[in-house]
N, C-alpha and C positions, 0 to 999 in steps of 0.2 A: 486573727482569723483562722478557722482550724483547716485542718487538710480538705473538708469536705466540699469547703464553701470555695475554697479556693478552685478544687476539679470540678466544681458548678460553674463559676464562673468562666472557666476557659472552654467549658463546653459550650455554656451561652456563648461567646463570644464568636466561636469555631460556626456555631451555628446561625450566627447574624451572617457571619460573612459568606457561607452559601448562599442563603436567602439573598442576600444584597447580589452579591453575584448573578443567581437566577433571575433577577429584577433586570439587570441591566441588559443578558441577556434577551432575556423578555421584550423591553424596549427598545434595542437593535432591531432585533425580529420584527417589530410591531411599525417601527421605521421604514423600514425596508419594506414592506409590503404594504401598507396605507398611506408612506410621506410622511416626513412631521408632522406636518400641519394638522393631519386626517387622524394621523392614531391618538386616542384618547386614552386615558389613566384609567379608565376601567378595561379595557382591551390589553392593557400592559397586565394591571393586575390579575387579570383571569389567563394571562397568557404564562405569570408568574407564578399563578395559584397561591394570592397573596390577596389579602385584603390590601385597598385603599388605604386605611388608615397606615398597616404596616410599609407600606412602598415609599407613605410622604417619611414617615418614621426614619427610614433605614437610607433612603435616598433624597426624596423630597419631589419636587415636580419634574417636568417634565422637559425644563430647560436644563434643569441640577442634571436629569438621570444622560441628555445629550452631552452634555461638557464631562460626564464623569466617563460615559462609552468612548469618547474621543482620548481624554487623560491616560486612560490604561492604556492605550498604544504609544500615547506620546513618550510615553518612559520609556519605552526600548528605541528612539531615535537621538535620547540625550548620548555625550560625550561618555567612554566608559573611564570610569575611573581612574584603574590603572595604566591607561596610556601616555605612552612616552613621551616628556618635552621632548620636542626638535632639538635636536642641538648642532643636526648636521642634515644636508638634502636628501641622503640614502634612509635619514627616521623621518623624514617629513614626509617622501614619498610612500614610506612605510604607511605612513599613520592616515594618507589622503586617502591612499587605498583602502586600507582597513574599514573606516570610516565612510567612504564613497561603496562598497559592499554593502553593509552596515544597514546606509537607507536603503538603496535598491532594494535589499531584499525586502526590508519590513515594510516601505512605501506600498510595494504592489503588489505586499496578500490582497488577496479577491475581499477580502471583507474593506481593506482602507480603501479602493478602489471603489467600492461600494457606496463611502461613506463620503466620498469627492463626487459620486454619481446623484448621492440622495442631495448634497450641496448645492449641486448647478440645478437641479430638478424643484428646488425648495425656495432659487434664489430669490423670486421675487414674493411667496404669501409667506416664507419664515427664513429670513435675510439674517436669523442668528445662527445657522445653521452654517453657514461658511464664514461668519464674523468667528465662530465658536473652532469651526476647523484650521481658520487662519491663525488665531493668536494663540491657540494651545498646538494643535498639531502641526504647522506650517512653522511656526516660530521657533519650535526646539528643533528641528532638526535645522535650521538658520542659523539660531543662536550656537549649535554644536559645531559647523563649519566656521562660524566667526570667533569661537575661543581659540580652535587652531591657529587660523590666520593670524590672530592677534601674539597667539606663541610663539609661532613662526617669525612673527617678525621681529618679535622683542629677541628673538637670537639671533638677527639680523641676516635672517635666508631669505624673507621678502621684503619688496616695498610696495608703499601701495594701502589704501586703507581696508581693515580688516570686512569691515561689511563688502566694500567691491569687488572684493579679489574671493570673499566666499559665495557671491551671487556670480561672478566669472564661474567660479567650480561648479555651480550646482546647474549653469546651461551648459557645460562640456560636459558632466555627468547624467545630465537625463534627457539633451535633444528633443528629438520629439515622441520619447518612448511614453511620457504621461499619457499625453494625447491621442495616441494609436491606443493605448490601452484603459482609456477612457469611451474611446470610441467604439472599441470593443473587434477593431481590428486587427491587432497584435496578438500572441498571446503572451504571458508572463514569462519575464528571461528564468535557465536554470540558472543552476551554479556557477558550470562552468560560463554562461554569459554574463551574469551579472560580475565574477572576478574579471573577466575580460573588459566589462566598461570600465568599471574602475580604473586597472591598470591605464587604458586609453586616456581617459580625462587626466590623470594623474601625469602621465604624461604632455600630453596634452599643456598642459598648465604649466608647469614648471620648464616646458621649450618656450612658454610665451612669457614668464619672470624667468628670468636665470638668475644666477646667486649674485646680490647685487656685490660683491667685492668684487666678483671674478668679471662684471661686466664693466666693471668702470677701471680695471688696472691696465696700465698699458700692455701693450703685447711688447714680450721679447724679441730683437733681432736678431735672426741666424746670421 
């Protein structure tokens, strides 16, 4: 293949993935202001300045273009990479907080917010719309609190099974802050409050497991 074909091809390629972009975009937008139910593939398309055929092409219908607008958020709630095994309760705490930060913050941009709003509003004429937001977006940030727990315990700082003890952390860290900011009561914590929940829960938590060697060893006699 010669040089030519090659900077053809990654320009096509560069330039699917705006268009696909601007699509999804598009179908947010078009969610939000008509419901799922209501906005149609030609409203997406003309709001994407894309033909039909291109939109099924590049995305597909209109359940594919929901679970793909949900996807892109759900990856910045997965576990990050580099983060520390536990191996002692000052990296656990470390890592609950990091991690309890982490959601808050990305949970309650105004657009996820949004997309828990279009949910409850959709739940009964298009019931896939929080099928869609529970088992992509509700599940990893789930699943990210229960690989900790599960580390955590395999270096024996908790007891306790790992899905419990990550549904315990995840009502110490968000209370009724969903709720008021569902409701539209509250407004969105800054930085400095969202570090401060975390640290709370985090605490929180680990006053309510303590390390279990140090709580089953007898106490020394003065």
């Amino acid at each position: 293949m010669t040089t030519a074909s090659l900077s053809k091809e990654r320009q096509e390629g560069r330039d699917e993935t705006e268009v696909r972009a601007r699509i999804l975009d598009a179908a947010f937008a078009a969610f939000m202001k008509s419901g799922y139910a209501a906005a149609s593939t030609l409203e997406i398309a003309t709001r994407a300045r894309v033909s039909k055929r291109e939109l099924y092409a590049l995305v597909g219908n209109k359940k594919e273009m929901l679970i793909a607008c949900i996807s892109a958020r759900a990856t910045r709630l997965r576990v990050p990479a580099d983060l520390p095994v536990p191996h002692d309760r000052d990296t656990l705490a470390h890592i609950l907080t990091s991690l309890g930060m982490q959601l808050v913050r990305e949970i309650t941009d105004p657009t996820v917010i949004a997309v828990f709003r279009l949910a409850i509003a959709e739940a009964v004429h298009a019931p896939e719309v929080a099928q869609a937001l529970d088992s992509i977006g509700r599940e990893t940030s789930r699943a990210a609190l229960r690989q900790i727990m599960a580390r955590a315990q395999a270096s024996g700082l908790l007891n306790g099974r790992p899905a419990e003890l990550a549904e315990q952390f995840g009502g110490l860290l968000w209370g009724n802050l969903m709720v008021s900011l569902l409701l539209g009561v509250a407004e969105r914590p800054n930085s400095r409050e969202v570090a401060a929940r975390a640290r709370n829960a985090t605490d929180a938590f680990l006053q309510l497991h303590p390390h279990p060697i140090s709580a089953t060893m007898p106490r020394k006699h003065i």
